[in-house]
N, CA, C and O atoms as a CHARMM CRD file, in Angstrom:
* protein
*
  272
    1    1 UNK  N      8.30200  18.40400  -4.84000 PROA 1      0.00000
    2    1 UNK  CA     9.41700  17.58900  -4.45600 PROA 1      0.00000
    3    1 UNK  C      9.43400  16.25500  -5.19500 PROA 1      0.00000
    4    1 UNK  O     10.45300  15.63800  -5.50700 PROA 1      0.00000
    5    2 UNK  N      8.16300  15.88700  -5.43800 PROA 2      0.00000
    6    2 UNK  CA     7.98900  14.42300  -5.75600 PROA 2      0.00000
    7    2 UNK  C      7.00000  14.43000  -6.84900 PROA 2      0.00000
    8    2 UNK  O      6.10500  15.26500  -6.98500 PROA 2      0.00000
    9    3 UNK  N      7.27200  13.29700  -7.70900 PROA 3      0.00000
   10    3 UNK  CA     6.60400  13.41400  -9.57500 PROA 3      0.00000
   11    3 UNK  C      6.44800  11.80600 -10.00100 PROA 3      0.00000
   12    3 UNK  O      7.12100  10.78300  -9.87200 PROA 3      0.00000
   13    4 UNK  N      5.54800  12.07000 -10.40900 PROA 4      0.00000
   14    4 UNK  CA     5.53700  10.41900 -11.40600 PROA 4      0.00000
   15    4 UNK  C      6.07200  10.97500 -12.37500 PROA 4      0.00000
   16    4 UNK  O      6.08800  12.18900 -12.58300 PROA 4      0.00000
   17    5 UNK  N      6.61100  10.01900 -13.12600 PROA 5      0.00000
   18    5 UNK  CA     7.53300  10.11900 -14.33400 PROA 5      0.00000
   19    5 UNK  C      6.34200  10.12700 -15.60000 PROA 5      0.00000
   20    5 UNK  O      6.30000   8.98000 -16.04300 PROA 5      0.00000
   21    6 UNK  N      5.43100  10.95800 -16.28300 PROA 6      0.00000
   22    6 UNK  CA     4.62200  10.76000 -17.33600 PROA 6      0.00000
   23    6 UNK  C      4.68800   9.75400 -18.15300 PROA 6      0.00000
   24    6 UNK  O      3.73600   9.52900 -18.90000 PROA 6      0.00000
   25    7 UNK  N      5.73000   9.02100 -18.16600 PROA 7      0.00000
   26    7 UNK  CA     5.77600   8.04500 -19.24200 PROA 7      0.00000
   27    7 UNK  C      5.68200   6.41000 -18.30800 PROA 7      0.00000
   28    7 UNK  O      5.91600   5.35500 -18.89800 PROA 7      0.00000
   29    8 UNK  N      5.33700   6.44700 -16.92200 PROA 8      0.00000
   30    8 UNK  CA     5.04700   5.79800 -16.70900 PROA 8      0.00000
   31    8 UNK  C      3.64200   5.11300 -16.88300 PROA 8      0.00000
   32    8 UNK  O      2.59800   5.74300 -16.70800 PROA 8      0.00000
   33    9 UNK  N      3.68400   3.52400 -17.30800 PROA 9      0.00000
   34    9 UNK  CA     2.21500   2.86900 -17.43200 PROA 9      0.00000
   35    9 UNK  C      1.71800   2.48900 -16.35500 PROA 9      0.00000
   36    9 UNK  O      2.40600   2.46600 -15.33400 PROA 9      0.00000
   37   10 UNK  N      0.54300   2.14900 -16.36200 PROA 10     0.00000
   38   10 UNK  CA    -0.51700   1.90200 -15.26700 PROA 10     0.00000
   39   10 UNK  C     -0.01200   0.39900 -14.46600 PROA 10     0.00000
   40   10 UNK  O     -0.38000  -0.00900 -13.36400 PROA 10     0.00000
   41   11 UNK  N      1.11100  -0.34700 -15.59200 PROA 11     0.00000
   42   11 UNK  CA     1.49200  -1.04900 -14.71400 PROA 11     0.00000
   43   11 UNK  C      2.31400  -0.57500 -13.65500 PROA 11     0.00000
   44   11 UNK  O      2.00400  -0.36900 -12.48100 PROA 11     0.00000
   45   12 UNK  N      3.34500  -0.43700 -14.20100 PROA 12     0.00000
   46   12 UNK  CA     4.54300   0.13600 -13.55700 PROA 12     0.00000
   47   12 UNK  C      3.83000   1.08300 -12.19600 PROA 12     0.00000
   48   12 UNK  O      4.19300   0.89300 -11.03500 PROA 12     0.00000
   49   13 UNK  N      2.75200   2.12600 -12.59100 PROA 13     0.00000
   50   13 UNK  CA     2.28700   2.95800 -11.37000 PROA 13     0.00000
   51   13 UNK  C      1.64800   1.76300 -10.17800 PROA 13     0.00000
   52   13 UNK  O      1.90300   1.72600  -8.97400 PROA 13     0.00000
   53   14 UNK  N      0.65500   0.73900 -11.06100 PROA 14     0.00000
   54   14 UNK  CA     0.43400   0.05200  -9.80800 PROA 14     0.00000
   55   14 UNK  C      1.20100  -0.65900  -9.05200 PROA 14     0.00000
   56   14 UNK  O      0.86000  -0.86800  -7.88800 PROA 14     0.00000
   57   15 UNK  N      2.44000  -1.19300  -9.58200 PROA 15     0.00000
   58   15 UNK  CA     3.15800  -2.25500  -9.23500 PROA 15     0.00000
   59   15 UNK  C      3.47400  -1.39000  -8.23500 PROA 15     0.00000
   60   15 UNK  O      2.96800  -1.70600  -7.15800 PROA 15     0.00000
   61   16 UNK  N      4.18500  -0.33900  -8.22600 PROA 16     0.00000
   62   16 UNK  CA     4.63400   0.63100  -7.39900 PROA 16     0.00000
   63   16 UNK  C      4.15200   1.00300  -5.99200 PROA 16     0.00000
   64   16 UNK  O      4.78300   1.05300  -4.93600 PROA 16     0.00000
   65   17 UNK  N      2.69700   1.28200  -6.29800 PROA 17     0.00000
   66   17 UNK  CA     1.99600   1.46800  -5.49600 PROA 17     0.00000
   67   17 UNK  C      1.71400   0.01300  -4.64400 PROA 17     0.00000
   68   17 UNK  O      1.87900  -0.17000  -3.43800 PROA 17     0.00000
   69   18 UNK  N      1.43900  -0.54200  -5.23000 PROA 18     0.00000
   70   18 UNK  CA     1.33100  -2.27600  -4.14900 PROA 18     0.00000
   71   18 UNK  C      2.19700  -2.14600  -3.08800 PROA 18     0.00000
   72   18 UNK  O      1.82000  -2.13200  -1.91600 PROA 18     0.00000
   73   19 UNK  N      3.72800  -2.01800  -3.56800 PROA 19     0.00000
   74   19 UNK  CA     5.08100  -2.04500  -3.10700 PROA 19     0.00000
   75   19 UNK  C      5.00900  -1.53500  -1.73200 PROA 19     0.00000
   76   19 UNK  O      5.20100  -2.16500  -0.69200 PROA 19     0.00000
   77   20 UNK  N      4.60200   0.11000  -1.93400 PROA 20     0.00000
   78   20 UNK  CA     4.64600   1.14800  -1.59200 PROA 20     0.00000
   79   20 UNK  C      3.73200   1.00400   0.52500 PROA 20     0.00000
   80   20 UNK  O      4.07600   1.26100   1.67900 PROA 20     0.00000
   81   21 UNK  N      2.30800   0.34600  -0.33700 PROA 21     0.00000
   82   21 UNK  CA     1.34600  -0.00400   0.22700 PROA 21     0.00000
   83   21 UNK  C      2.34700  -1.21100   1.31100 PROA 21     0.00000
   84   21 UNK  O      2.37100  -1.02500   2.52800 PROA 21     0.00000
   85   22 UNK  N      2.82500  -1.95100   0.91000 PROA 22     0.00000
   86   22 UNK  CA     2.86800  -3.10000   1.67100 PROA 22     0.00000
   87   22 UNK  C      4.14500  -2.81400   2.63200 PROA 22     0.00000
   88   22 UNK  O      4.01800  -3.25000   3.77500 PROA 22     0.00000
   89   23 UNK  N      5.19100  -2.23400   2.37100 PROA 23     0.00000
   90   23 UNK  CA     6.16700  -1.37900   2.99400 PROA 23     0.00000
   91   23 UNK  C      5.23600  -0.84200   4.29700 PROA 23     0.00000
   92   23 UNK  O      5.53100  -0.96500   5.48600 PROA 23     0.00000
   93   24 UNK  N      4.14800  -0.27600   3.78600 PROA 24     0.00000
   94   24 UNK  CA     3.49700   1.04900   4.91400 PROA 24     0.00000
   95   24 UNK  C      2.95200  -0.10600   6.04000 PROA 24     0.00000
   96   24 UNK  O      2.97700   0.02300   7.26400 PROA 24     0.00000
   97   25 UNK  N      2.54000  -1.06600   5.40400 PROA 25     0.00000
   98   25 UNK  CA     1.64100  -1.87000   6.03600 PROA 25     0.00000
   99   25 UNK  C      2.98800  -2.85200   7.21800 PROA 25     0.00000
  100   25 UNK  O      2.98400  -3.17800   8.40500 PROA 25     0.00000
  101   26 UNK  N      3.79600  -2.98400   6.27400 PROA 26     0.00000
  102   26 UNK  CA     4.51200  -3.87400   7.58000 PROA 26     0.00000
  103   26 UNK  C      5.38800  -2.70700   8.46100 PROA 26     0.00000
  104   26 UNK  O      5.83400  -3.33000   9.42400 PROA 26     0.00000
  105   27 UNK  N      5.70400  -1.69500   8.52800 PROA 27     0.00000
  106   27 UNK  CA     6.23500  -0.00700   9.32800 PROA 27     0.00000
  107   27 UNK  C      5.32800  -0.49100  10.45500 PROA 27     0.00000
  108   27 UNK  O      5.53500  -1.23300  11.41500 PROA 27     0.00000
  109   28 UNK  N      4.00000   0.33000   9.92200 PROA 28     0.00000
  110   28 UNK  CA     3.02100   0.09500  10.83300 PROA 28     0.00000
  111   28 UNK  C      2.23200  -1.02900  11.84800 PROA 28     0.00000
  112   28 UNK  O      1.54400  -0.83900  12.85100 PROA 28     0.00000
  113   29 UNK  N      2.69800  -2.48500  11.03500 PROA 29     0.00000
  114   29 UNK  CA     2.32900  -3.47700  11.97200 PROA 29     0.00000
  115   29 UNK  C      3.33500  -3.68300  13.36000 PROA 29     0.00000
  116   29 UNK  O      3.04900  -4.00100  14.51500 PROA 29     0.00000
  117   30 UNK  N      4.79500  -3.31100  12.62400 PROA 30     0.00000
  118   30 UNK  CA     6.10200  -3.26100  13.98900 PROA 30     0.00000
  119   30 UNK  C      5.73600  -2.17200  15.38500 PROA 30     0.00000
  120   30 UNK  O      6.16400  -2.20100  16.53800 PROA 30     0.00000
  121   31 UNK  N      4.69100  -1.17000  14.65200 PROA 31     0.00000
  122   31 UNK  CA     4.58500  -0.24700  15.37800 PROA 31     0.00000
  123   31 UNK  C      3.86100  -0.34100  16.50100 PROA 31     0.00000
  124   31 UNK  O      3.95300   0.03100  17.67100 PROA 31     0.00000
  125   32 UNK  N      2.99700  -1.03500  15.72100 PROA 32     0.00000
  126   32 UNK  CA     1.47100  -0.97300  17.01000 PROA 32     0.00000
  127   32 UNK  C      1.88200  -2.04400  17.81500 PROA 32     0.00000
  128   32 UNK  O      1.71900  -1.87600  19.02300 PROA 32     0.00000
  129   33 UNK  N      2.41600  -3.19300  17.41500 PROA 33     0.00000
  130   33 UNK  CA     2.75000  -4.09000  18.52800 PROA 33     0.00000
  131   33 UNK  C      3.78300  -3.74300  19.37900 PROA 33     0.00000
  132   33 UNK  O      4.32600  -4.60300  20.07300 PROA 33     0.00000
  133   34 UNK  N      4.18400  -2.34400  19.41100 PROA 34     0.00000
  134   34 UNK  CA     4.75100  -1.31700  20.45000 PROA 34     0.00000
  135   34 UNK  C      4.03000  -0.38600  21.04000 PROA 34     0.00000
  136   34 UNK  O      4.41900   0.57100  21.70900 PROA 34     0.00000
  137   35 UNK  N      2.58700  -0.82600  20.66300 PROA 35     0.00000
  138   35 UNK  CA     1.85600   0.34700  21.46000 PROA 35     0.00000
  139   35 UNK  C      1.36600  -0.38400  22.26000 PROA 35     0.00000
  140   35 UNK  O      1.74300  -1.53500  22.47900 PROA 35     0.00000
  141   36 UNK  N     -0.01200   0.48700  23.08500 PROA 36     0.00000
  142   36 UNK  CA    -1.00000  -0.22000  24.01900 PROA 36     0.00000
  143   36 UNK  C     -2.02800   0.65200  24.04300 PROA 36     0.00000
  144   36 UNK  O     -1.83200   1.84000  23.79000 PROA 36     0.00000
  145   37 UNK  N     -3.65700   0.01200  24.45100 PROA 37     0.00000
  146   37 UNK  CA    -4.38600   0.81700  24.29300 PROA 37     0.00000
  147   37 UNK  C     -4.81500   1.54900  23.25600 PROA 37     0.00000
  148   37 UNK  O     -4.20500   1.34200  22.20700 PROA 37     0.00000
  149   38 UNK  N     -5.65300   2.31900  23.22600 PROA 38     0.00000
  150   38 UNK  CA    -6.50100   2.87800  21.96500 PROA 38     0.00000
  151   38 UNK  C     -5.20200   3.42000  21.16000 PROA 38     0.00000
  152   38 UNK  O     -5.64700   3.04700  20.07400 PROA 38     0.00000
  153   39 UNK  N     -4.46600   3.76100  20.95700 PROA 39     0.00000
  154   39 UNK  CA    -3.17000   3.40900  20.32600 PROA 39     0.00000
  155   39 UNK  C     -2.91600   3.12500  19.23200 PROA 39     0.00000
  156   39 UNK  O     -2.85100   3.66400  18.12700 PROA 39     0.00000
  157   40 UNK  N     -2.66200   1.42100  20.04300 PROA 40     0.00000
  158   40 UNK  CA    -2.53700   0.49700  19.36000 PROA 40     0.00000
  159   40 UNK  C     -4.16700  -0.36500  18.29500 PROA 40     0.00000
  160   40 UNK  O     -4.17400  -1.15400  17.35100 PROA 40     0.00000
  161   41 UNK  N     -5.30300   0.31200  19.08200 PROA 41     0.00000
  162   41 UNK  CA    -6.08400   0.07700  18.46200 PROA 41     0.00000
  163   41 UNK  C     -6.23400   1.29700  17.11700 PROA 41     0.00000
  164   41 UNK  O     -6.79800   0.99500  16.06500 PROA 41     0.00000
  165   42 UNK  N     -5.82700   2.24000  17.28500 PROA 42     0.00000
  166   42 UNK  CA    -5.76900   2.91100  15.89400 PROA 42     0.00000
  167   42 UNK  C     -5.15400   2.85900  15.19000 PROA 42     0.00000
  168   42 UNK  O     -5.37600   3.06600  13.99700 PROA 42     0.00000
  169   43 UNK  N     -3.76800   2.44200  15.90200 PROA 43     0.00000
  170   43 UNK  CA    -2.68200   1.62100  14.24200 PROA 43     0.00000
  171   43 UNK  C     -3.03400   0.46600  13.50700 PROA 43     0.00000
  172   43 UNK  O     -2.77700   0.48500  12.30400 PROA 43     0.00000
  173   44 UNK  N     -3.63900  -0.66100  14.05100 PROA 44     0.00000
  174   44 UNK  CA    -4.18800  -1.45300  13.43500 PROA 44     0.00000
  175   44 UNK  C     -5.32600  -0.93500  13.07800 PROA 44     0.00000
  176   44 UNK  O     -5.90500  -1.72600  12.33300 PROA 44     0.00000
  177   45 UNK  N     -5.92500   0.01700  13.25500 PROA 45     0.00000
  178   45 UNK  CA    -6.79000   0.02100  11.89900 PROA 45     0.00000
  179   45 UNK  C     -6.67400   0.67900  11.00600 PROA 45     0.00000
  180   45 UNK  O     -7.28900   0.54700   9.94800 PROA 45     0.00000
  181   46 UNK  N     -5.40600   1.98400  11.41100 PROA 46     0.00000
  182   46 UNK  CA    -4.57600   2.37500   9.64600 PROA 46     0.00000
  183   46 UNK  C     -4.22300   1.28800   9.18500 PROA 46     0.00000
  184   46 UNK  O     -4.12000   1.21500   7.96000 PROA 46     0.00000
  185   47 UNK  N     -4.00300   0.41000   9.79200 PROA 47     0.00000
  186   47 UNK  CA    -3.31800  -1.04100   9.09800 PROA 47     0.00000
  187   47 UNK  C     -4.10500  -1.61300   8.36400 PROA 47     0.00000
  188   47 UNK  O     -3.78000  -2.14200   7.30100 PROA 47     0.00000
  189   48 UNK  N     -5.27700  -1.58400   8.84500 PROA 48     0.00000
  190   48 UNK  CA    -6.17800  -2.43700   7.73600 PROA 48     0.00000
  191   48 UNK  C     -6.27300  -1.75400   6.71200 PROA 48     0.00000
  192   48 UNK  O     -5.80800  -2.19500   5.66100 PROA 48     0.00000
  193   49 UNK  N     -6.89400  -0.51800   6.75900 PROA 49     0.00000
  194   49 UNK  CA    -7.09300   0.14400   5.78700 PROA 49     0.00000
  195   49 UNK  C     -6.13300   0.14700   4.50100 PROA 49     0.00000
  196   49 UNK  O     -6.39500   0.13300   3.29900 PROA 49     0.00000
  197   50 UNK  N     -5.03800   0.17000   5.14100 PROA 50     0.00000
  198   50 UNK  CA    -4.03100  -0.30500   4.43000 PROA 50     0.00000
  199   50 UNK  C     -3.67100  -1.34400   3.24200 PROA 50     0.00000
  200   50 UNK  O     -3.35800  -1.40500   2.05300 PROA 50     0.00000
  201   51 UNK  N     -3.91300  -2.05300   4.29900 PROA 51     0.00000
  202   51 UNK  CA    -4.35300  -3.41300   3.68500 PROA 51     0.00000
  203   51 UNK  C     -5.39900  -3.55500   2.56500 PROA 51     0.00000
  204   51 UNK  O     -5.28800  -3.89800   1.38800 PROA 51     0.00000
  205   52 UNK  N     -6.25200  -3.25100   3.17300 PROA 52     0.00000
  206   52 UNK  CA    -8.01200  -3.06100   1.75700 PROA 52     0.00000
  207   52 UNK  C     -7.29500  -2.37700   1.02100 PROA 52     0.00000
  208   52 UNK  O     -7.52900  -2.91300  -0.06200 PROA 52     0.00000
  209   53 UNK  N     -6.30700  -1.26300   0.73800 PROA 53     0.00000
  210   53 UNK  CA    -6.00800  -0.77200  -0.05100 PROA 53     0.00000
  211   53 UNK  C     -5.02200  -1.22600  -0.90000 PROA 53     0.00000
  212   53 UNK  O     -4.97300  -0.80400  -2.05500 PROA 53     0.00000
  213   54 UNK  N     -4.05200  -2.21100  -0.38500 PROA 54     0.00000
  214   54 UNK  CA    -3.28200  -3.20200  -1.08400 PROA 54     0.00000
  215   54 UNK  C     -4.22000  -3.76500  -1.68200 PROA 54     0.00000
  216   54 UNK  O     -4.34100  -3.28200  -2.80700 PROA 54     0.00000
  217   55 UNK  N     -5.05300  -4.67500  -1.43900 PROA 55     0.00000
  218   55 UNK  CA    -5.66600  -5.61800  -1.83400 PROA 55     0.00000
  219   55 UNK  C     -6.65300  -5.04400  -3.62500 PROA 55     0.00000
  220   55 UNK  O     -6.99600  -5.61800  -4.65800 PROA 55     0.00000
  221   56 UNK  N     -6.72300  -3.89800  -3.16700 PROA 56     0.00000
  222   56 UNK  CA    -7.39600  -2.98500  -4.64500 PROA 56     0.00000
  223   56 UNK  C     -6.27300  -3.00200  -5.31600 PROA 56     0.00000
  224   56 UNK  O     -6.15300  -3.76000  -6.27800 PROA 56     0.00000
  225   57 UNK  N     -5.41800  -2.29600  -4.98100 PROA 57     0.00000
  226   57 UNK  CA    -4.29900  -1.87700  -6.19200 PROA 57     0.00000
  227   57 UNK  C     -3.76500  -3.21500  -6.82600 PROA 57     0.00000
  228   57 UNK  O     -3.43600  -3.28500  -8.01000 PROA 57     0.00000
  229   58 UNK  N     -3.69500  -4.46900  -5.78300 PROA 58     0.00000
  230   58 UNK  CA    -2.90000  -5.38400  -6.25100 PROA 58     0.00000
  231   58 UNK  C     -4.09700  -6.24500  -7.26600 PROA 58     0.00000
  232   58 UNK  O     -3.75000  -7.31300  -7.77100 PROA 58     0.00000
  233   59 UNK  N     -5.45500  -5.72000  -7.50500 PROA 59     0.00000
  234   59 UNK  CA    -6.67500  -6.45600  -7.79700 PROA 59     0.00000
  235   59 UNK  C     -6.55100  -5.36200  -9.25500 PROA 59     0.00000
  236   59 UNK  O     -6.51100  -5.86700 -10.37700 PROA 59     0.00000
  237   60 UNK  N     -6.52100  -4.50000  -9.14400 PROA 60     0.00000
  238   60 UNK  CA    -6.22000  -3.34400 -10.09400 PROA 60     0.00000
  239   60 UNK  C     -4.93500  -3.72600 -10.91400 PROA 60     0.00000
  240   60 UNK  O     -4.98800  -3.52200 -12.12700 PROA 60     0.00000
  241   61 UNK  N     -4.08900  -4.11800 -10.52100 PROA 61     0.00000
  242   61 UNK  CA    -2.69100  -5.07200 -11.17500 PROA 61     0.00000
  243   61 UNK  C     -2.92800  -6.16900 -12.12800 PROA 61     0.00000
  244   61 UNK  O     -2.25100  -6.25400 -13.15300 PROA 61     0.00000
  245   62 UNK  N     -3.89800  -7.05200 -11.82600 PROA 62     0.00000
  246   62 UNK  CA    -4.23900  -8.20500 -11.94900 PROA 62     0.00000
  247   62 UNK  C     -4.94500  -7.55600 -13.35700 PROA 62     0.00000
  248   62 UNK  O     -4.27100  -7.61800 -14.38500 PROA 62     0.00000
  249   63 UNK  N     -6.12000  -7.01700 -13.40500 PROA 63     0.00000
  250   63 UNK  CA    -6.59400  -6.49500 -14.63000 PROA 63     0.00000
  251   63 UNK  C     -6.34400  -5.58300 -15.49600 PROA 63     0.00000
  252   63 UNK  O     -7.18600  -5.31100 -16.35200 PROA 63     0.00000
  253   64 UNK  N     -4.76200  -4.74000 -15.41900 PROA 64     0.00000
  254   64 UNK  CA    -4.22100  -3.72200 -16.31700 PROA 64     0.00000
  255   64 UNK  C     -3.90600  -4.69900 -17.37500 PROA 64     0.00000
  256   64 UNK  O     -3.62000  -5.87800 -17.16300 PROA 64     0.00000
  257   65 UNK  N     -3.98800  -4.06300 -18.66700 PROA 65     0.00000
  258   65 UNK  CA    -3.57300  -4.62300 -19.47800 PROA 65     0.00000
  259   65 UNK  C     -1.79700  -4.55300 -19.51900 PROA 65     0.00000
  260   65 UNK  O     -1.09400  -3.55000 -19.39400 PROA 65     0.00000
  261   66 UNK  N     -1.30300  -6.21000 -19.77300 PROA 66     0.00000
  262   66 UNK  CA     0.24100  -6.33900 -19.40500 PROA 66     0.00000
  263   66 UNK  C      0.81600  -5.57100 -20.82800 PROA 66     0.00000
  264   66 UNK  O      0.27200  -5.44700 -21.92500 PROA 66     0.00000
  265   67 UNK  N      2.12900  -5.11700 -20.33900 PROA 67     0.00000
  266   67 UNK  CA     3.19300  -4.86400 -20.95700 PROA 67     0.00000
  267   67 UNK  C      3.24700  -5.74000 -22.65700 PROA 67     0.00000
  268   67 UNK  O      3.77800  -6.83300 -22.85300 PROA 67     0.00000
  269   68 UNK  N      2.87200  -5.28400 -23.21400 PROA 68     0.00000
  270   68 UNK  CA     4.04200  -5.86300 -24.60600 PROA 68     0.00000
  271   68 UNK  C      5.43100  -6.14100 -24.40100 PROA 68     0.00000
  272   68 UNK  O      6.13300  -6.51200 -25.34200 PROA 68     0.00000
């Protein structure tokens, strides 16, 4: 159903992915502060995870070599 485009660069894939990541991350923060209970304690911690995982890709961004 779904494809990266091959001619995409490692920027473009990470930038994407940051995006992607941080979208998921704020879904999920609206969410849990609609939950209660172990719940809400397991959405916040997909959330973090989340998060650590922004924090790579967007650290992974930082050191791709830029665009010409």
């Amino acid at each position: 159903m779904f494809s990266v485009v091959q001619s995409a660069d490692a920027e473009c894939v990470l930038a994407n992915l940051s995006e992607t990541l941080a979208s998921a991350n704020a879904m999920l923060s609206d969410l849990a502060f609609n939950l209660e209970g172990s719940n809400r304690h397991f959405a916040f911690g997909v959330q973090q995870m989340i998060e650590l995982s922004e924090l790579l890709a967007n650290r992974a961004l930082d050191i791709v070599e830029p665009r010409q």
